[in-house]
C-alpha positions in Angstrom: -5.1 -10.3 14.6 -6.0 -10.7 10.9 -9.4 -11.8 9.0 -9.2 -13.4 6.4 -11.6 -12.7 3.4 -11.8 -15.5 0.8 -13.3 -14.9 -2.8 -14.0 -17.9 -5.5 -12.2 -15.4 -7.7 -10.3 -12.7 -8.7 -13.5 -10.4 -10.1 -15.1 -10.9 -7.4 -12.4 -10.2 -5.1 -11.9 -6.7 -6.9 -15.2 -6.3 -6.9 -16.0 -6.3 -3.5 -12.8 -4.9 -2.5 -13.3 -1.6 -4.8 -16.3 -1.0 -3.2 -15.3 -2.1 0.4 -11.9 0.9 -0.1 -14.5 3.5 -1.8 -16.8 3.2 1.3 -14.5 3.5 3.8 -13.1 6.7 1.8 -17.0 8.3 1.6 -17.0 7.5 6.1 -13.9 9.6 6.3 -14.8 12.4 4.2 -18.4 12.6 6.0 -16.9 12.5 9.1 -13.7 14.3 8.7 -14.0 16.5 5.1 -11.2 14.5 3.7 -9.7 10.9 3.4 -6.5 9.3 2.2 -5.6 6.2 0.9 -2.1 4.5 0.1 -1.9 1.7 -2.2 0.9 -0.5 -3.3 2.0 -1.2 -7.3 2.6 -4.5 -8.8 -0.1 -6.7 -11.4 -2.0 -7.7 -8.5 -4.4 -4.1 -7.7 -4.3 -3.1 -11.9 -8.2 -4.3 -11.8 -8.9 -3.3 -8.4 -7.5 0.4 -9.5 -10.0 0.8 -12.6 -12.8 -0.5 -11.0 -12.1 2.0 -7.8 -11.5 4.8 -10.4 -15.0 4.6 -11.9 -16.9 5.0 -8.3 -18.9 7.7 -7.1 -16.8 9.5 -4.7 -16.2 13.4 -3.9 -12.5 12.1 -4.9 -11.4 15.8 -5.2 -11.4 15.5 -1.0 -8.9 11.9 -1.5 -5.6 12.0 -1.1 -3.6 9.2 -2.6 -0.2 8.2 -2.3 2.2 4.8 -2.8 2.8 2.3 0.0 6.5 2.1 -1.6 8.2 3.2 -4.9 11.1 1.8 -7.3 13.7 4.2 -7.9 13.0 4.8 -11.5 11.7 7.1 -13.9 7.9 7.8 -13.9 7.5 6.9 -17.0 9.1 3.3 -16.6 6.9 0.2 -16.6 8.5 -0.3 -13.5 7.3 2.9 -11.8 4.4 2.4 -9.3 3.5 6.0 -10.2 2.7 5.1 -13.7 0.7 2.1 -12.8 -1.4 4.6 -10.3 -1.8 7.0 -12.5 -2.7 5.0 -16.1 -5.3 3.2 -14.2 -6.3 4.6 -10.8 -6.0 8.4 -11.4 -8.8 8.4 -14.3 -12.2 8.8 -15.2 -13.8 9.6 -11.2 -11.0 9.0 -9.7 -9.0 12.1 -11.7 -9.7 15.1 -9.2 -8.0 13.2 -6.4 -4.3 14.7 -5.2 -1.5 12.4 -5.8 1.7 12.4 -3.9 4.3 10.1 -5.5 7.2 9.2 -3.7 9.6 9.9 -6.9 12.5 12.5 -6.9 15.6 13.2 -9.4 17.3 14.6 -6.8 19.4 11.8 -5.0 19.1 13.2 -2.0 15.3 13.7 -1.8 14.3 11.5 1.3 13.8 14.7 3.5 11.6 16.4 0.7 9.8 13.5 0.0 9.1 12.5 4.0 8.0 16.0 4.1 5.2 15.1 1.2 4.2 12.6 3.2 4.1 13.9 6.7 1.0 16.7 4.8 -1.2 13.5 4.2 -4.9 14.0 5.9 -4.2 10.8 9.0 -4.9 8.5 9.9 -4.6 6.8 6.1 -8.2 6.3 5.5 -6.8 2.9 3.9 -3.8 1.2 3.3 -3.9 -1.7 0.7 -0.5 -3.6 0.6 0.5 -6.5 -1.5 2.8 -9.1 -0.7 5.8 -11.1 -2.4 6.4 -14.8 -2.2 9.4 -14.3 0.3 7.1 -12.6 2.4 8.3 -8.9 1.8 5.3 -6.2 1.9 5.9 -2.8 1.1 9.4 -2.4 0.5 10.7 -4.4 3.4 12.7 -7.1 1.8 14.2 -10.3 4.0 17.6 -9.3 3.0 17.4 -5.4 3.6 20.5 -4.1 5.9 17.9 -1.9 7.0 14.9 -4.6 7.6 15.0 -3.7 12.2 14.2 0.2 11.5 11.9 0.0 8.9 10.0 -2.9 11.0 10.2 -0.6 14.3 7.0 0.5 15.3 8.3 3.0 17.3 10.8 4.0 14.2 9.7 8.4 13.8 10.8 8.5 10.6 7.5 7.9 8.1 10.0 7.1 5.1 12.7 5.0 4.5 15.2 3.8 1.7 15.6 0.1 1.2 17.4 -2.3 -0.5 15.8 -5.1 -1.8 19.5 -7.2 -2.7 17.2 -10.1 -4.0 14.9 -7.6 -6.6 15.5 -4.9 -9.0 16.0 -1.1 -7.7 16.4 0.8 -4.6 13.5 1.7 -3.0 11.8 4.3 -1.1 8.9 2.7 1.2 6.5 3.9 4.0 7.8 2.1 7.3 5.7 -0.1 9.3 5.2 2.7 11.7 3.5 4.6 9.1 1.3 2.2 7.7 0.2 1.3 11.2 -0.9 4.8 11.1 -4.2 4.0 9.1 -7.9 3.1 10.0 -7.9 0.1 8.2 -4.8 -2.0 6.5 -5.9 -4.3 3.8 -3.9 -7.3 2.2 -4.8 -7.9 -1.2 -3.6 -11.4 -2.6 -4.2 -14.1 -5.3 -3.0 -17.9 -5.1 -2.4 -20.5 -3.6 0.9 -19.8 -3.3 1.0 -16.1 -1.4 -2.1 -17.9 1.0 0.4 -20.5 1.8 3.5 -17.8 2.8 1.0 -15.8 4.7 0.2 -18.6 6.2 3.2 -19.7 7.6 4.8 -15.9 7.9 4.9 -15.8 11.8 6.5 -19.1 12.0 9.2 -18.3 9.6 9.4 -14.7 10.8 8.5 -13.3 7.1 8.8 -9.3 7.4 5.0 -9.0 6.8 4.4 -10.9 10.1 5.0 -7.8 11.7 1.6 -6.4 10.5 0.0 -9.7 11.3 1.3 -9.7 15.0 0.1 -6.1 15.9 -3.0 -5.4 17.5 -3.4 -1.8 17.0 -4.6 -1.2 13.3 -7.2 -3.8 12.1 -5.6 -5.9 9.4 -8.1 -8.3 6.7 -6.8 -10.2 4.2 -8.7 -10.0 0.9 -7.8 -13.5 -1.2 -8.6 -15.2 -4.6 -7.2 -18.0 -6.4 
C-alpha cells in the first residue's frame, strides 16, 4: 500500500520533504548512533538535495549512497555522483560518508556490492524517482534482466542493467535491497508521472512492484 502526499507545488513539496528525510535521519541516529539514506539522481531531487544539505543534522553519523548509477565518469553531467555531491554533499551535509556506486574497473560489481553490503540497515530512507515508462531505479521495461532485479527474494543487493531504451549501462540497487529500508519515498512532479503511477499496476510498470508490497511503507510525495 502507498499514500499519496500531494503539494500545490514544487517548493513546497521540497520543502516538506527535506525536512520530513532529515527527521527520519535524526530518529535513527538517536535510536541507533547512525542512519543511512539512498537517494536517486536525475533534475527532479537537485532542490530537495540543497535544501537537505543546509539542515541541522549530526550528518558525520549519515551514510549516503545512490539508489542506481550511469556507467560514466564522475565527473560527467551524467553521473549521479556528481549531482550528489555538487549539491547534497555541501555546506551541513559535508561530514556525511558517501559510497558511490562508480568503478573503472569493468569488473567491479563484487567490490562495489561489497561497498554496499557495509551500509548502517535498514536504509534510514530510500528516495526514488520515477521515469515516464514507469522504470524506478535502474529497472527499465526492456531490461533482459528486469525478473532478478524485481525478485524480492533476489540475495544479491547489486545489479547491472541495461536500460536498451536510455543512455548507459547501469549499476542499481535491486528491489530487494531497497525493500530493505524504514521508509521508501517517491518523489515526483506532473501530471504526467501521477498519471503512469497511476495506472502502473494495471499496466504492470516495473515500479508497481514497490507499490504491491506490503512490507516497507511506501508515500508518494507529488507536485505539479
Amino acid at each position: 500500500m502507498s499514500e499519496w502526499r500531494r503539494f500545490t507545488d514544487r517548493g513546497a513539496l521540497d520543502r516538506a520533504l527535506a525536512q520530513h528525510v532529515c527527521a527520519r535521519l535524526k530518529d535513527d541516529i538517536d535510536a541507533v548512533g547512525e542512519a543511512s539514506l539512498a537517494v536517486s539522481g536525475g533534475n527532479t531531487p537537485r532542490q530537495l538535495f540543497r535544501l537537505l544539505s543546509n539542515l541541522a543534522l549530526d550528518w558525520s553519523r549519515v551514510t549516503i549512497t545512490l539508489v542506481d548509477e550511469r556507467q560514466v565518469s564522475p565527473d560527467s553531467t551524467d553521473s549521479n555522483e556528481r549531482l550528489v555531491r555538487e549539491n547534497l554533499l555541501q555546506n551541513q551535509a559535508g561530514s556525511a560518508t558517501f559510497i558511490g556506486l562508480h568503478s573503472d574497473n569493468a569488473d567491479a560489481l563484487p567490490e562495489l556490492a561489497r561497498r554496499v553490503a557495509a551500509i548502517p540497515r535498514p536504509f534510514s530512507v530510500v528516495i526514488l524517482g520515477m521515469g515516464a515508462d514507469g522504470h524506478t531505479a535502474s529497472w527499465f521495461p526492456c531490461a533482459s534482466n528486469l525478473h532478478t532485479l524485481l525478485d524480492p527474494d533476489n540475495p544479491a543487493e547489486l545489479a547491472s542493467s541495461d536500460p536498451v531504451t536510455a543512455a548507459h549501462q547501469r549499476t542499481t540497487l535491486t528491489l530487494a535491497a531497497v525493500l530493505r529500508s524504514r521508509e521508501i519515498i517517491v518523489h515526483i512532479c506532473g501530471e504526467e508521472k501521477a498519471a503512469v503511477l497511476t495506472e502502473a499496476t494495471a499496466r504492470r510498470y516495473p515500479i508497481a512492484a514497490l507499490l504491491e508490497q506490503d512490507n516497507t511503507p511506501v508515500s508518494i510525495w507529488w507536485a505539479p
